[in-house]
C-alpha positions as a Markdown table, in Angstrom:
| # | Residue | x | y | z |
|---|---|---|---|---|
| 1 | Unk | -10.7 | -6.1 | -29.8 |
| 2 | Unk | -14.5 | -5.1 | -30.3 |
| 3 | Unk | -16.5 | -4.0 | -27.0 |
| 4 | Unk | -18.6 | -7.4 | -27.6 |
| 5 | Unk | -15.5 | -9.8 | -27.3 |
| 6 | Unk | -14.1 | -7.8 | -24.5 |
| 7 | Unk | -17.6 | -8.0 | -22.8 |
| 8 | Unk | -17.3 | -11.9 | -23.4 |
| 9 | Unk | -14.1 | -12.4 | -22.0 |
| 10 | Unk | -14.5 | -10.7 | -19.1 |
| 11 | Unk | -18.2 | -12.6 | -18.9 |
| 12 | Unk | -16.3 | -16.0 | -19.0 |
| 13 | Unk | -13.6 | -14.9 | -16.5 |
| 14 | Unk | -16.7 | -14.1 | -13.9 |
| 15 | Unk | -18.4 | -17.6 | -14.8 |
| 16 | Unk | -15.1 | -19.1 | -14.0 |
| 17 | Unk | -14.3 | -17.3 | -10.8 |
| 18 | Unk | -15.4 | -19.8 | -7.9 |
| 19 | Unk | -18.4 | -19.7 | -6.6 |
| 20 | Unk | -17.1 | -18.7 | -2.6 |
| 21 | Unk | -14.5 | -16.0 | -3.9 |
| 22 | Unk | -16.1 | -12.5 | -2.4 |
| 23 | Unk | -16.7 | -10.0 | -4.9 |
| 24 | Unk | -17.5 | -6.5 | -3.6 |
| 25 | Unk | -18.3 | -3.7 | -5.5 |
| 26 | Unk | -17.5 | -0.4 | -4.3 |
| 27 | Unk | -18.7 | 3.0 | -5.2 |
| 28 | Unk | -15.3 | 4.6 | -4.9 |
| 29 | Unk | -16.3 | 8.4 | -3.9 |
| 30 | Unk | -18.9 | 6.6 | -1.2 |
| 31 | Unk | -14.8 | 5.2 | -0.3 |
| 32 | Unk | -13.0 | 8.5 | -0.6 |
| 33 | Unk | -15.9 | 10.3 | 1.8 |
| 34 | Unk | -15.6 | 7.3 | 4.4 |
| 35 | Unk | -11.9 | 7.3 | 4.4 |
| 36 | Unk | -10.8 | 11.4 | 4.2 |
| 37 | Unk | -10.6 | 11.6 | 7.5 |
| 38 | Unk | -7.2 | 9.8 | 7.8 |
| 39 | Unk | -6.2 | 12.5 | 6.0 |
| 40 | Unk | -5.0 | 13.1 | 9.6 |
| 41 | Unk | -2.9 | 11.1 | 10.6 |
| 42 | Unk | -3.8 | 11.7 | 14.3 |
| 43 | Unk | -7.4 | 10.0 | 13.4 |
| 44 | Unk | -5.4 | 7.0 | 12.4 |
| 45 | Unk | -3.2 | 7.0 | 15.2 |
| 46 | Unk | -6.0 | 7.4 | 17.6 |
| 47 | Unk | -8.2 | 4.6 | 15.9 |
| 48 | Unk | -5.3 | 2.1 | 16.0 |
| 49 | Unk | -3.2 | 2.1 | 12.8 |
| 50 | Unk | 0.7 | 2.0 | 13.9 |
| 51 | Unk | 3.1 | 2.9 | 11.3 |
| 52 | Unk | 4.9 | -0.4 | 9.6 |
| 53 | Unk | 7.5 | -1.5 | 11.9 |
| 54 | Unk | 9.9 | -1.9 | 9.4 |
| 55 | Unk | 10.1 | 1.5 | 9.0 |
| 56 | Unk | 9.7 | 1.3 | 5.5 |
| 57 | Unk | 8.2 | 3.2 | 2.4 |
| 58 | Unk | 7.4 | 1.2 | -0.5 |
| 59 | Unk | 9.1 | 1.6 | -3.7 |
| 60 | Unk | 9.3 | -0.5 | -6.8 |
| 61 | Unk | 12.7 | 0.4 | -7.7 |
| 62 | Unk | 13.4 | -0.6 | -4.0 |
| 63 | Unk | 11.3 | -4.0 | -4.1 |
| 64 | Unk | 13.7 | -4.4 | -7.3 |
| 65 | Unk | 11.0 | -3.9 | -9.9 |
| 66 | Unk | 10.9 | -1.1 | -12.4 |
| 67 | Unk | 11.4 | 2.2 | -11.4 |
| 68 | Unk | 8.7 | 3.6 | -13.5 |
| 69 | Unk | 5.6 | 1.6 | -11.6 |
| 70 | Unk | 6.4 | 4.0 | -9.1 |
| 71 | Unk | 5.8 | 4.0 | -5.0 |
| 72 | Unk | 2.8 | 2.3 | -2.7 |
| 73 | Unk | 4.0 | 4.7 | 0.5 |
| 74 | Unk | 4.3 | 4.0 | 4.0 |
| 75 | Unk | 1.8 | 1.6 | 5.4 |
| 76 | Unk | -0.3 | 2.4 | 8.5 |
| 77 | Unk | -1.6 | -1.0 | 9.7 |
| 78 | Unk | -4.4 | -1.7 | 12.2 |
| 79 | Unk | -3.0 | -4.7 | 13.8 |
| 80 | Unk | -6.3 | -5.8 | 15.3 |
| 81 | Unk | -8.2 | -5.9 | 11.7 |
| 82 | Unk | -5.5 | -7.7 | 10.5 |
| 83 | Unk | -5.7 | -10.3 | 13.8 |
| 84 | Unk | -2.1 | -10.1 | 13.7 |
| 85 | Unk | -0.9 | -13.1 | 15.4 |
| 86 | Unk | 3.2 | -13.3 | 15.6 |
| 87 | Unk | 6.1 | -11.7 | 13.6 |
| 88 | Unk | 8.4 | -14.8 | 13.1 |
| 89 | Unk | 9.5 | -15.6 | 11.0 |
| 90 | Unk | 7.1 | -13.5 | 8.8 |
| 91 | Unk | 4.1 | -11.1 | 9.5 |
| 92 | Unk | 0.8 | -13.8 | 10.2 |
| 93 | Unk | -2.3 | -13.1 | 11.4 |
| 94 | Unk | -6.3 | -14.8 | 10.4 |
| 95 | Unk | -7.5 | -11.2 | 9.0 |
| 96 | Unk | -10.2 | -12.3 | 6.8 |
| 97 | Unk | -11.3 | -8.5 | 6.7 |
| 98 | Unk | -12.7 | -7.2 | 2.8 |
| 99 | Unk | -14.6 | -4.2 | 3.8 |
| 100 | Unk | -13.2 | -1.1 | 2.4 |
| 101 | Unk | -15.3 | 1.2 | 4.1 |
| 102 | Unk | -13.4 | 0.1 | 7.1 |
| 103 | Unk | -9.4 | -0.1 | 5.4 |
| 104 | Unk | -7.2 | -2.5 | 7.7 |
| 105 | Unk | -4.0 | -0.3 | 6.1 |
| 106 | Unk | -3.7 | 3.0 | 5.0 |
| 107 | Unk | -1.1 | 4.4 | 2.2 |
| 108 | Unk | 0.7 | 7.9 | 3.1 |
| 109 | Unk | 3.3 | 9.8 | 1.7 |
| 110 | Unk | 6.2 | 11.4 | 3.1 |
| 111 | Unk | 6.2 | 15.2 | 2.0 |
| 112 | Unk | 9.1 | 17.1 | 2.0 |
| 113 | Unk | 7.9 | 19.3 | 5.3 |
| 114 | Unk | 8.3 | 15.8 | 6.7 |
| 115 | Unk | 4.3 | 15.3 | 7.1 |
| 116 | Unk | 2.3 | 12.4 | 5.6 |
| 117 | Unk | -0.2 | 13.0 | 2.7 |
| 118 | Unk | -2.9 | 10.1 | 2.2 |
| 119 | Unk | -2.7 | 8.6 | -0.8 |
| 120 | Unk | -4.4 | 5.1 | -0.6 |
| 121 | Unk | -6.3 | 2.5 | 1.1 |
| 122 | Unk | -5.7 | -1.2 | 1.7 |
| 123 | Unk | -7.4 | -5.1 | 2.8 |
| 124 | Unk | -5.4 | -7.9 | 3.4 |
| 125 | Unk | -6.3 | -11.2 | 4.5 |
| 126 | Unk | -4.2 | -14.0 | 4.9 |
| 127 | Unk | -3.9 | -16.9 | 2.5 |
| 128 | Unk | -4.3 | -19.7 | 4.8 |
| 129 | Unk | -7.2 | -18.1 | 6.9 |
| 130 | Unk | -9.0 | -16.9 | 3.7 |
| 131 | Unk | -8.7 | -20.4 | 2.7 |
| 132 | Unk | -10.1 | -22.2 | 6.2 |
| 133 | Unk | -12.8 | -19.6 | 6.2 |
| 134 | Unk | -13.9 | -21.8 | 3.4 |
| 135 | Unk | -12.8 | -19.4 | 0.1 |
| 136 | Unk | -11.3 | -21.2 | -2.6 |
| 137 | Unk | -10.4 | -18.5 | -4.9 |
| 138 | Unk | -9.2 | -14.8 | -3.8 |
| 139 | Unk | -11.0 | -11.9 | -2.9 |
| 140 | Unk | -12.6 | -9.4 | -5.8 |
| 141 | Unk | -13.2 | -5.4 | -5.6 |
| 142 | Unk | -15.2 | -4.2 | -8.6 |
| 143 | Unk | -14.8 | -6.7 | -10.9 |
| 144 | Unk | -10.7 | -7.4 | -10.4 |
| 145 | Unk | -9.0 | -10.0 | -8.3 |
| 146 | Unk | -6.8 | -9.1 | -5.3 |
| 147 | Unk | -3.4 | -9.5 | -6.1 |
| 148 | Unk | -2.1 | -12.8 | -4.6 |
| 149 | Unk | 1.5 | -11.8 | -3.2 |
| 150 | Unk | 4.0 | -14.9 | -1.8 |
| 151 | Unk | 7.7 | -15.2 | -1.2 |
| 152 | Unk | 9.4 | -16.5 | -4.3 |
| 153 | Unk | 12.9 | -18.1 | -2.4 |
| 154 | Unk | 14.5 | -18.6 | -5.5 |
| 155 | Unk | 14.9 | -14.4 | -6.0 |
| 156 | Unk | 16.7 | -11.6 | -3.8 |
| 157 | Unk | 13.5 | -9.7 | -3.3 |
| 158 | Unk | 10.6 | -10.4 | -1.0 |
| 159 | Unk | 7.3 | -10.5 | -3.2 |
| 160 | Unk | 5.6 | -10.6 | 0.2 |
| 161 | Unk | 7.1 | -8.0 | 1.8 |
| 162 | Unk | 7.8 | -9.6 | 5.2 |
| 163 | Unk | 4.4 | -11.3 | 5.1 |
| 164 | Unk | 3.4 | -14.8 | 5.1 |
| 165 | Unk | 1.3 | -15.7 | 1.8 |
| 166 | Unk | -1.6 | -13.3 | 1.7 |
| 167 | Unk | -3.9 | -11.5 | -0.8 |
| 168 | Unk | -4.1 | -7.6 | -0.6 |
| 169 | Unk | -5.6 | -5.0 | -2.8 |
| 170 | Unk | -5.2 | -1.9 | -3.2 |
| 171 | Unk | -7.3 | 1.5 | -3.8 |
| 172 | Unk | -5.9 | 5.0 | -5.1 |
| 173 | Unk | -8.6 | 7.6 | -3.8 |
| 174 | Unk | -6.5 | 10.2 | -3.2 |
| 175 | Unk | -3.9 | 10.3 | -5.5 |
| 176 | Unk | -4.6 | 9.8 | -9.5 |
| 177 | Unk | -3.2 | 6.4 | -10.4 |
| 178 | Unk | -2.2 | 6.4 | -14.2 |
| 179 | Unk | -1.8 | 3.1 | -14.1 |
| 180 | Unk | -5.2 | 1.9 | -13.1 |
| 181 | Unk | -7.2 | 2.4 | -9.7 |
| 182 | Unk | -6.8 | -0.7 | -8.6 |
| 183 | Unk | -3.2 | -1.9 | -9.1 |
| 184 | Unk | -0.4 | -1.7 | -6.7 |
| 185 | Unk | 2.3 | 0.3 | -7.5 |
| 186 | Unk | 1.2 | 4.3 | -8.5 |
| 187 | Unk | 3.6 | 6.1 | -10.8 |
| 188 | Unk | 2.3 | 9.1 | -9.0 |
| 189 | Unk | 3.8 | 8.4 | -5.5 |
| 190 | Unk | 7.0 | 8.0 | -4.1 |
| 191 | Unk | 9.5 | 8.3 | -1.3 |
| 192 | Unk | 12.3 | 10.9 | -2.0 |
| 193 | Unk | 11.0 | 12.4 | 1.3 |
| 194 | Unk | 10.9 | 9.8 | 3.5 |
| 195 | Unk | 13.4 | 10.1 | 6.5 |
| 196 | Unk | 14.3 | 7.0 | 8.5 |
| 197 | Unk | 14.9 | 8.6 | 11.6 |
């Protein structure tokens, strides 16, 4: 595809993207230089973040996709910029929060001395608040749309991972991401080290 029709399509895609959808564009070392110092986990701890109660670390192969997409980690959340609001039957909350500077969820990765590496950061907002805040279309980061992530009942896995309907993105600064910057899974992560104890 010549650099002209790909500069058309994605043209076109832009004009069609609604109006009220927020599109942010991030410098992504200004990110990496706002967010390094989670690199201790301590700083998270200390600034709010709780690791996922589920106890969990995120694997494709475990989510029952393809092996090969690789791991997102364990998620640190912040429950107050998510404006977590119950846990039952799923995970709600009214987070409306987009700014990266300040990540509601942090990506780590268990290391075989049984510390935690940063890897990632991470927004979410919820679908219905997003929605009443007036959106009609889901966030954008630097020029892609946040992936829109829902239960499908009618499979074994949870797309949503314990979540009600939400839209979350997120952002590989500290681990290489062959598969794209932006996209969920990284090939490059994963969670042979992670303990459940």
């Amino acid at each position: 595809m010549s650099a002209n029709r790909i500069t058309s399509t994605v043209l076109a895609i832009v004009l069609a993207t609604p109006f009220s959808a927020l599109a942010d564009d991030y410098d992504l070392d200004a990110l990496r230089a706002a967010t390094a110092k989670y690199k201790d986990v301590n700083v998270a701890l200390a600034e709010g973040f709780i690791p996922d109660p589920s106890g969990h670390c995120v694997s494709a192969a475990a989510e029952g996709l393809p092996a090969e997409w690789g791991g997102m980690g364990i998620h640190y959340l912040n429950p107050a910029a998510l404006q977590i609001t119950g846990a039952e039957p799923r995970v709600d909350g009214m987070s409306t929060h987009t700014d990266f500077m300040k990540p509601a969820i942090l990506l780590y990765e268990p290391q075989a001395d049984g510390s935690l590496e940063l890897v990632g950061i991470e927004n979410l907002v919820f679908e219905a608040a997003w929605k009443a805040a007036g959106h009609d279309g889901p966030p954008m980061i630097n020029g892609r749309m946040w992936d829109h992530m829902a239960d499908n009942p009618d499979t074994a896995g949870d797309e949503a991972h314990g979540f009600m309907p939400h839209y979350d993105q997120h952002v590989w600064l500290f681990r290489e991401n062959p598969a794209g910057t932006l996209t969920p899974f990284n090939p490059n992560v994963t969670c042979d080290h992670h303990s459940h104890g």
